[in-house]
C-alpha positions as CSV (number, residue, x, y, z in Angstrom):
1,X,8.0,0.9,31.6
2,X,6.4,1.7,35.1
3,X,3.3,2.9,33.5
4,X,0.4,0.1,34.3
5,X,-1.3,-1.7,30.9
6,X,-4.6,-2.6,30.8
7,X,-4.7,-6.5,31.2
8,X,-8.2,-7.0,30.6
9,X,-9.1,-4.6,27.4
10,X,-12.7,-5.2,25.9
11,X,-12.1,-7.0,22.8
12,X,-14.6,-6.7,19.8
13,X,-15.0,-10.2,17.6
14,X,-13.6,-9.7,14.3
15,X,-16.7,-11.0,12.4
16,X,-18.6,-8.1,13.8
17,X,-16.3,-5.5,12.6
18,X,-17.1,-3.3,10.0
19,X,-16.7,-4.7,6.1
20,X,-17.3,-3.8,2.8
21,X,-20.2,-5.5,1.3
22,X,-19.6,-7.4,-1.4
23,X,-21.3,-5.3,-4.9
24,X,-20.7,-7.5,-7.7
25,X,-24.2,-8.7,-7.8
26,X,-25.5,-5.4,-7.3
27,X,-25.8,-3.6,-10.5
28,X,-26.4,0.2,-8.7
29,X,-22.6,-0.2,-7.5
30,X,-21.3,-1.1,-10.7
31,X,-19.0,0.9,-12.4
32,X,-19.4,3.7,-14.6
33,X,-17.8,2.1,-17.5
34,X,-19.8,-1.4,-16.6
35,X,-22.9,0.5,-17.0
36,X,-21.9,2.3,-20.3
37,X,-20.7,-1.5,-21.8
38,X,-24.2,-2.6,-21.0
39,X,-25.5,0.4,-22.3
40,X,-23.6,0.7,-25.6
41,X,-24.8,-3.2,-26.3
42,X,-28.1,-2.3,-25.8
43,X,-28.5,1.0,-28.4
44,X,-26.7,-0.8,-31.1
45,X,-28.4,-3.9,-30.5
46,X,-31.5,-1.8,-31.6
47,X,-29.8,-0.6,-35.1
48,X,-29.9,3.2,-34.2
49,X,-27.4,3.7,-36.6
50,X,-26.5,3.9,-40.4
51,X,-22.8,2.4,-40.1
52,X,-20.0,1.0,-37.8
53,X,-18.6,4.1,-37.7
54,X,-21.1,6.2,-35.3
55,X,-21.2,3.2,-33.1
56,X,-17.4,3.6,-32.8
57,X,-17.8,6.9,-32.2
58,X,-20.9,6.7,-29.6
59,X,-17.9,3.7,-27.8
60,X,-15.6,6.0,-27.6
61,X,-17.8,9.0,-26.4
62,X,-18.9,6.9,-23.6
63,X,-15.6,5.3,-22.6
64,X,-14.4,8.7,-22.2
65,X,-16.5,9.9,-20.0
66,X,-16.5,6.4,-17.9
67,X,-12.5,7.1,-17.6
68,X,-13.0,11.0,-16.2
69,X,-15.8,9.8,-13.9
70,X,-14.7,6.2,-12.6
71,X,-12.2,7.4,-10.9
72,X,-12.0,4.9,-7.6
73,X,-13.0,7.3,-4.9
74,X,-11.0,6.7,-1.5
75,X,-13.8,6.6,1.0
76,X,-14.4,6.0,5.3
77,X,-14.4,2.3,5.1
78,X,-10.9,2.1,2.7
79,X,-9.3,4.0,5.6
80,X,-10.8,1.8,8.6
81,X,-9.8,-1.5,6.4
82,X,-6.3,-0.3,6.1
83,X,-5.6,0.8,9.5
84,X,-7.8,-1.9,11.8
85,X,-5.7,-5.0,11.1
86,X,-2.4,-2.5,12.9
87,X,-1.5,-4.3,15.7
88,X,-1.3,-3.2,19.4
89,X,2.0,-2.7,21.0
90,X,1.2,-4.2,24.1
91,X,-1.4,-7.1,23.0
92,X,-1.5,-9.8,20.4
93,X,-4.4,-8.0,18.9
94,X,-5.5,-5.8,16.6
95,X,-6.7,-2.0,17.1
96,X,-10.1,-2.8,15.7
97,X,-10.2,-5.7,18.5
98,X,-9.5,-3.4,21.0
99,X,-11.8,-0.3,19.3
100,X,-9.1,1.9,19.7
101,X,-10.1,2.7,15.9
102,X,-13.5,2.8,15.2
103,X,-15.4,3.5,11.7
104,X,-17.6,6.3,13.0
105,X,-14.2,8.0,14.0
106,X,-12.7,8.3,10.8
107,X,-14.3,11.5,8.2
108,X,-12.6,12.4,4.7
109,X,-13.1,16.1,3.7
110,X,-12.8,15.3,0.0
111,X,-12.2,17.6,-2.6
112,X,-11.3,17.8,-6.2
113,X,-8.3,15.5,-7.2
114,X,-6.1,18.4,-8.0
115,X,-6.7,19.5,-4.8
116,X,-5.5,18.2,-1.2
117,X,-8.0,16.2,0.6
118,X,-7.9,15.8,4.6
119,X,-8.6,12.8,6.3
120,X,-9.4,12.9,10.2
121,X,-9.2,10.1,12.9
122,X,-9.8,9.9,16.2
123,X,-8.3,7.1,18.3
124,X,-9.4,5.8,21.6
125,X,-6.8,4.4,23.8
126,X,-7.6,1.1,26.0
127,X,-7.1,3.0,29.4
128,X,-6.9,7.1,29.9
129,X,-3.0,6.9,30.7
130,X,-1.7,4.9,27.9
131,X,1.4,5.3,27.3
132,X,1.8,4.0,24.0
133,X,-0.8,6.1,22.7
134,X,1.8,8.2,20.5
135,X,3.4,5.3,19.2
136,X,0.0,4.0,18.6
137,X,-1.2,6.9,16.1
138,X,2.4,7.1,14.6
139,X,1.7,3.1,13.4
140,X,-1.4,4.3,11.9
141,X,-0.1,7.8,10.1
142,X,3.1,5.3,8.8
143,X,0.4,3.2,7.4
144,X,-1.8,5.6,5.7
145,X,1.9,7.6,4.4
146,X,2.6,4.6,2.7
147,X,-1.0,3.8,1.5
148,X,-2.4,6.8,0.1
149,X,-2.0,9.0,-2.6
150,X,0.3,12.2,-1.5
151,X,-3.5,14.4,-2.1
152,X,-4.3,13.2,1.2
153,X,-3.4,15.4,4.3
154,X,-3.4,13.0,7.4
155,X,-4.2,14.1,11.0
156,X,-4.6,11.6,14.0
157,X,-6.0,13.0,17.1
158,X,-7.0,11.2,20.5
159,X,-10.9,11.1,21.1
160,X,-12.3,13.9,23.6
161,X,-11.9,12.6,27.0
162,X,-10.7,9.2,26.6
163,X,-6.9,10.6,27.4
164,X,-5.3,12.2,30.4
165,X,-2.6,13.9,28.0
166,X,-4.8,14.5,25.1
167,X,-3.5,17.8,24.0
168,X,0.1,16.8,24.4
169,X,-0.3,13.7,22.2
170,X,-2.1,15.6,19.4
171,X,0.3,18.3,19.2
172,X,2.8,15.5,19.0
173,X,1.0,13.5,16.5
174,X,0.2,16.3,13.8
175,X,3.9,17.9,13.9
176,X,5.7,17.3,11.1
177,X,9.1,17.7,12.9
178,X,8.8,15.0,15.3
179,X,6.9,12.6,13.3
180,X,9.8,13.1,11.0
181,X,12.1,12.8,13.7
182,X,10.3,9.6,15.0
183,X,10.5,8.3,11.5
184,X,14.1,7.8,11.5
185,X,14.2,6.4,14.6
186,X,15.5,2.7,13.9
187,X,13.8,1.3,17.6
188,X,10.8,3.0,17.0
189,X,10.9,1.9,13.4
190,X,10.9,-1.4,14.5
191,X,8.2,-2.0,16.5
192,X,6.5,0.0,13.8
193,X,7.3,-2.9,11.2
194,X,5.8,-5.0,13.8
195,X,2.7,-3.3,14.3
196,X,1.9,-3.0,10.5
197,X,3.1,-6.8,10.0
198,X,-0.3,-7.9,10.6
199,X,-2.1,-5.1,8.3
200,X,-3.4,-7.4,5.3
């Protein structure tokens, strides 16, 4: 391709890219049902009740209501671990690395489960002409296709000012059409593969 690459990206350190904390010791991020175990031991530790039968019944209660409210909620930092290990056509890094996806970029409008839910994400390309910048946010809309439930509604946009063909790579991105039409593609395919070979 004639189009120039940017040789010297800024590259971010992986250690300092966003992570999910580790909550296992932390009993406010425990589960719903976690709680209700602990709480079930500790009313009929104090003998509240005449027979094993209410006890039984107060389990069951509470492990009912633990099922219709643990229900693993997809969140900001689900999406950014999924799509920052993608790797960039052009270098032998990742798109975190390069902060062509960024945390802050990425909102969820959720709703109910029945209902679809939208997520939004912004990408910023390395330089203002990249060429690659389609291929780029079809990687990431393969990834998230294959990755998330079908509630989800997916749309991949470039951030404000950070590309000379902005408007032309959006409408290209959020057409169902061509991204179908990409999608069976074999080439494109391919590099796709090997973009999402590194995702972990």
């Amino acid at each position: 391709m004639s189009d120039p690459i940017n040789a010297n990206p800024t590259i971010i350190d992986v250690n300092s890219l966003p992570t999910r904390l580790d909550s296992t010791t932390n009993y406010e991020n425990q589960t719903i049902y976690e709680k209700n175990k602990k709480l079930i031991s500790q009313i009929t530790s104090l003998s509240l009740f005449n027979n094993d039968e209410e006890i039984s019944s107060l389990e069951e209660s509470l492990s009912e209501l633990s099922n219709s409210e643990d229900i693993e909620e997809i969140d900001e930092q689900e999406i950014f671990d999924l799509i920052s290990t993608i790797s960039d056509p052009e270098h032998p890094l990742t798109l975190a690395q390069l902060a062509v996806v960024n945390l802050e970029d990425i909102h969820i409008e959720k709703k109910p489960h029945d209902q679809i839910s939208q997520v939004t994400i912004k990408i910023t390309p390395t330089i203002t002409h990249c060429s690659l910048a389609t291929l780029i946010g079809l990687g990431i809309r393969v990834r998230l296709d294959r990755s998330l439930p079908a509630r989800f509604r997916i749309k991949i946009y470039i951030k404000e000012g950070s590309h000379q063909s902005e408007n032309q790579v959006n409408k290209q991105l959020n057409d169902k059409e061509r991204v179908a039409a990409a999608c069976e593609n074999d080439q494109l395919l391919s590099v796709i593969s090997q973009m999402l070979s590194t995702c972990k």
